[in-house]
MDAnalysis code that builds the backbone (N, CA, C; Angstrom):
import MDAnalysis as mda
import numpy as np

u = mda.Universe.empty(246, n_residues=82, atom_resindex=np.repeat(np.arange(82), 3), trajectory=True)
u.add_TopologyAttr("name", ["N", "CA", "C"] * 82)
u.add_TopologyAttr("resid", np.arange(1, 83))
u.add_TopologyAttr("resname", ["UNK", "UNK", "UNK", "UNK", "UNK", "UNK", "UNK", "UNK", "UNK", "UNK", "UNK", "UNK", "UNK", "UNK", "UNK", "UNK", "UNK", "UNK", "UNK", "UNK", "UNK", "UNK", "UNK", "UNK", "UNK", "UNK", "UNK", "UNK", "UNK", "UNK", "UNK", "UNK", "UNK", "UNK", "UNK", "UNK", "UNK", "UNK", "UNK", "UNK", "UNK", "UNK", "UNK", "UNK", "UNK", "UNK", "UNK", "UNK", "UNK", "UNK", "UNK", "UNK", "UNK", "UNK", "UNK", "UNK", "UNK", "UNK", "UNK", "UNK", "UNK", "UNK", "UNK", "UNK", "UNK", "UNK", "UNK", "UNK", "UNK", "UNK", "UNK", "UNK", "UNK", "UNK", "UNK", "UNK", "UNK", "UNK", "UNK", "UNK", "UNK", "UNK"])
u.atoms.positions = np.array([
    [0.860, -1.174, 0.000],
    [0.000, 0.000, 0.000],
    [0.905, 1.235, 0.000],
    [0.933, 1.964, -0.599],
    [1.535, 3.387, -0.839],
    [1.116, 4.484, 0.074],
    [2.194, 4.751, 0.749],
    [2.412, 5.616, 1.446],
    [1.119, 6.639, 2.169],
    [0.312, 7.363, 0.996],
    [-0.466, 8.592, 1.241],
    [-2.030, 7.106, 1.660],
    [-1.916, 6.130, 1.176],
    [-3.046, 5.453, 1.098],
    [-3.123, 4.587, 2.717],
    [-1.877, 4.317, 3.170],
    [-1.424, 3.808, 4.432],
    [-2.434, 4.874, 5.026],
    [-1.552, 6.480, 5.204],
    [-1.907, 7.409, 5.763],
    [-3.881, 7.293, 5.866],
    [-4.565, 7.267, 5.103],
    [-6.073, 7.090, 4.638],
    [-6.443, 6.470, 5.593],
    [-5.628, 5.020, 5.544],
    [-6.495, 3.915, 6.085],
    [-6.257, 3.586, 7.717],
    [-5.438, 4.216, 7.889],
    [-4.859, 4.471, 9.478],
    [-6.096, 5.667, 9.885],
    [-6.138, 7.206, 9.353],
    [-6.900, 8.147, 9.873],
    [-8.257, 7.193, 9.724],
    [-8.725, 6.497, 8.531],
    [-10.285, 6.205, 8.951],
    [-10.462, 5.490, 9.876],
    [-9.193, 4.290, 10.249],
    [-10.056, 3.319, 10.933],
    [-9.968, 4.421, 13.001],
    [-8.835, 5.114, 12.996],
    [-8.711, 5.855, 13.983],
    [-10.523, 6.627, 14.214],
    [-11.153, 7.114, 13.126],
    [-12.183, 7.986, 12.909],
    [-12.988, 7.418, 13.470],
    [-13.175, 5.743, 13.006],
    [-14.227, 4.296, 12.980],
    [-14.009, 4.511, 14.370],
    [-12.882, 3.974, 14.762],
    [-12.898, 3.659, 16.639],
    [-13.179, 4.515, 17.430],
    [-13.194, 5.797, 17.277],
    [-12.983, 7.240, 18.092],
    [-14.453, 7.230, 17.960],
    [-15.130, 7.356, 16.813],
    [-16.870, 7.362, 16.330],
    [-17.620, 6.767, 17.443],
    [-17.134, 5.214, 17.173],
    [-17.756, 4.492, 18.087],
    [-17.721, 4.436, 19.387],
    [-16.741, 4.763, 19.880],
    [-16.417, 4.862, 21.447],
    [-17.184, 5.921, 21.851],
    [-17.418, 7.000, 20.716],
    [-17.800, 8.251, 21.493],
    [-19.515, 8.232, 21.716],
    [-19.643, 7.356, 20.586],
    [-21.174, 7.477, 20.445],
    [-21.904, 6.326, 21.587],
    [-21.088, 5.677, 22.008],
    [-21.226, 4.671, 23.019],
    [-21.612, 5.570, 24.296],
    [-20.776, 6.332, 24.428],
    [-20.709, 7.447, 25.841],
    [-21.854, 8.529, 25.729],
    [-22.499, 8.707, 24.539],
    [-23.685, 9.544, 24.090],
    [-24.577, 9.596, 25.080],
    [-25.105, 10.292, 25.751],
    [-26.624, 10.476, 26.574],
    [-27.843, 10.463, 25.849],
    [-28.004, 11.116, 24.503],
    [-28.503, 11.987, 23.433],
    [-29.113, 10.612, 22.289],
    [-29.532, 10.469, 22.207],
    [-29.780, 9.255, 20.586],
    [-29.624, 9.903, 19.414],
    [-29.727, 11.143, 19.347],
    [-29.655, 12.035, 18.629],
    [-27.872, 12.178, 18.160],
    [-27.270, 12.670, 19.492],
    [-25.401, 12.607, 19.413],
    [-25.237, 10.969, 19.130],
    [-25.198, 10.325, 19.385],
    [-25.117, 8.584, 19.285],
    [-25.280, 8.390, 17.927],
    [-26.243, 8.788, 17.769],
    [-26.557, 8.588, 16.021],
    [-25.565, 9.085, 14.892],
    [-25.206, 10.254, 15.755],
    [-24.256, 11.570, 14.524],
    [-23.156, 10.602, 14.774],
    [-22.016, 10.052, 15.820],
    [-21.185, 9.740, 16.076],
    [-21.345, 8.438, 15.146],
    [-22.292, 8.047, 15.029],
    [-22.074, 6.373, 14.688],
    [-22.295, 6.624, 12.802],
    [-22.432, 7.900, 12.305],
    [-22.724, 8.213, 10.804],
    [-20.931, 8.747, 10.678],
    [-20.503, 8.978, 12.075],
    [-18.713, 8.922, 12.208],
    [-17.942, 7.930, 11.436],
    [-18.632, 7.145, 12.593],
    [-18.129, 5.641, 12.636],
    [-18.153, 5.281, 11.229],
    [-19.055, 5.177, 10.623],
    [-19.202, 4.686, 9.395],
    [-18.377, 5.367, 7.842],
    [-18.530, 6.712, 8.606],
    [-17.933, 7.661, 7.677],
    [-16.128, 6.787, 6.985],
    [-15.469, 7.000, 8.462],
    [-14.049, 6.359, 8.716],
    [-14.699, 5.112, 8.037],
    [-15.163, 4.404, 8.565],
    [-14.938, 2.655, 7.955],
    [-14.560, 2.612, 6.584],
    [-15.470, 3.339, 5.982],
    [-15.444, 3.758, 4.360],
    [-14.609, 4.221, 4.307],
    [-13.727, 5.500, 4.937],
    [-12.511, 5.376, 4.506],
    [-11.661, 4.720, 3.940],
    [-11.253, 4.073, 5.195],
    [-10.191, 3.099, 5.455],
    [-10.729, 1.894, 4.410],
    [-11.830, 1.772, 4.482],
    [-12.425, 0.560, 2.944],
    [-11.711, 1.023, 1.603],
    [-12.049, 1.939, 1.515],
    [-11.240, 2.992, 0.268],
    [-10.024, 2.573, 0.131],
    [-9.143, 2.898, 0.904],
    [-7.756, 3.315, 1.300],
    [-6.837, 1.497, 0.965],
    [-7.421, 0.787, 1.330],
    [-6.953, -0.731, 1.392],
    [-7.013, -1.141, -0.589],
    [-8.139, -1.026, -1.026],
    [-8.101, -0.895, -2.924],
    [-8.579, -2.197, -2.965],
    [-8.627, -3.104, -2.127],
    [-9.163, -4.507, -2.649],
    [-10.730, -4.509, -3.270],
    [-11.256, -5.424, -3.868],
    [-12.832, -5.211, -5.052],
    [-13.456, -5.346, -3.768],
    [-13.507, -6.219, -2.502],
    [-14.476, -6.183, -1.895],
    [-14.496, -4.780, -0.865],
    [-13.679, -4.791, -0.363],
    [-13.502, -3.256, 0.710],
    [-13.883, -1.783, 0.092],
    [-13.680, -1.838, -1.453],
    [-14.017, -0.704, -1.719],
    [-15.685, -0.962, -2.193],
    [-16.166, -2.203, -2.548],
    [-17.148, -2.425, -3.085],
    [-18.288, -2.233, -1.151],
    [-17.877, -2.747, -0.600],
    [-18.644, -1.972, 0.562],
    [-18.420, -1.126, 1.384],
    [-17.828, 0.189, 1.199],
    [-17.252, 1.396, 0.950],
    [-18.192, 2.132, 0.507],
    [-18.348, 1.723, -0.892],
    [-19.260, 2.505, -1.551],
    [-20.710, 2.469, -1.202],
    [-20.980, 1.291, -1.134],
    [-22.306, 0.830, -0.630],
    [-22.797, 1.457, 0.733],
    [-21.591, 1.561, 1.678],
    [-22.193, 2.056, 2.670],
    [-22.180, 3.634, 2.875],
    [-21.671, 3.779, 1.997],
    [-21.929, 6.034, 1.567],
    [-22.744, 6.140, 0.884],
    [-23.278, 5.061, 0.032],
    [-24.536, 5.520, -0.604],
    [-25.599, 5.271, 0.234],
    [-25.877, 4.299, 1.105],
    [-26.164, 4.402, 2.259],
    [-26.906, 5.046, 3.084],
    [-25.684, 6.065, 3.681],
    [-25.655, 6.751, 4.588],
    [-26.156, 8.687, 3.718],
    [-26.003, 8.580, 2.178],
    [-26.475, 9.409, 1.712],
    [-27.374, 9.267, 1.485],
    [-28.163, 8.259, 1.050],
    [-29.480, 7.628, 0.502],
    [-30.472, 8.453, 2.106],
    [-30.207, 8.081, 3.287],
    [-30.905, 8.769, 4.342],
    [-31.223, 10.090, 4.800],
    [-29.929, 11.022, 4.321],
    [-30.097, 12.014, 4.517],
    [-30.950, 12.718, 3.380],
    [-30.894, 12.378, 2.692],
    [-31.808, 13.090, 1.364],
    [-33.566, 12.570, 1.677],
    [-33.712, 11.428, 2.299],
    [-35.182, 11.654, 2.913],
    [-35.728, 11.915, 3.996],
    [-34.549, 12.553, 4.812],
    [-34.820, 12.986, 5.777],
    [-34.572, 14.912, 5.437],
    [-34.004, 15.407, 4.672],
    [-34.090, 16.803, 3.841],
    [-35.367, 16.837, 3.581],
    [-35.874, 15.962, 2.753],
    [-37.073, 16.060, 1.744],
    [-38.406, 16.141, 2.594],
    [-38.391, 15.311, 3.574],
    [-39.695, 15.299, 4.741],
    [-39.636, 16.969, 5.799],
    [-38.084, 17.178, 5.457],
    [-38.450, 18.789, 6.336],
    [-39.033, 19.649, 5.529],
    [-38.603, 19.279, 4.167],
    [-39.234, 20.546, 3.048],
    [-40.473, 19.922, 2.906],
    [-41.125, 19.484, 3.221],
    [-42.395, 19.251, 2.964],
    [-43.519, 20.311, 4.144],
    [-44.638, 20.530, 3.540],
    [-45.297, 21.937, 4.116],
    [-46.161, 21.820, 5.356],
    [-46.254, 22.088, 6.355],
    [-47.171, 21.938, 7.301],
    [-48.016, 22.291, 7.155],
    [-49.105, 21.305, 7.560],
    [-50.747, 21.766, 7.320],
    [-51.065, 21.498, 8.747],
])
């Protein structure tokens, strides 16, 4: 693994563990939740960062994912109160 890609996969999985630990300690379900969209964030990283077909192949999957949610959760705020 090359150098800058080492670097990648070290900061995500650091991101992954730090995510999770923190969101563990959460009071909030709300903070727990953000921390653990952390967690996941890093995993994908570091999935990235490694180049093998399967790690990046659920990498991707899990950012589309984690984007796939936020866009219906946008869309239900723009929607109009009656």
């Amino acid at each position: 693994m090359p150098g800058g890609l080492a670097v990648l996969a070290a900061a995500g999985a650091l991101t992954a563990v730090l995510g999770a630990l923190l969101g563990l300690l959460q009071a909030e379900a709300r903070r727990a939740m953000a921390m653990l969209a952390t967690a996941l964030c890093g995993l994908a990283a570091a999935g990235l960062a490694t180049a093998s077909r399967t790690a990046v192949t659920g990498a991707v999957l899990t950012w589309g994912g984690l984007r796939r949610r936020g866009r219906r959760r946008e869309s239900a705020d723009a929607a109009p109160h009656r």
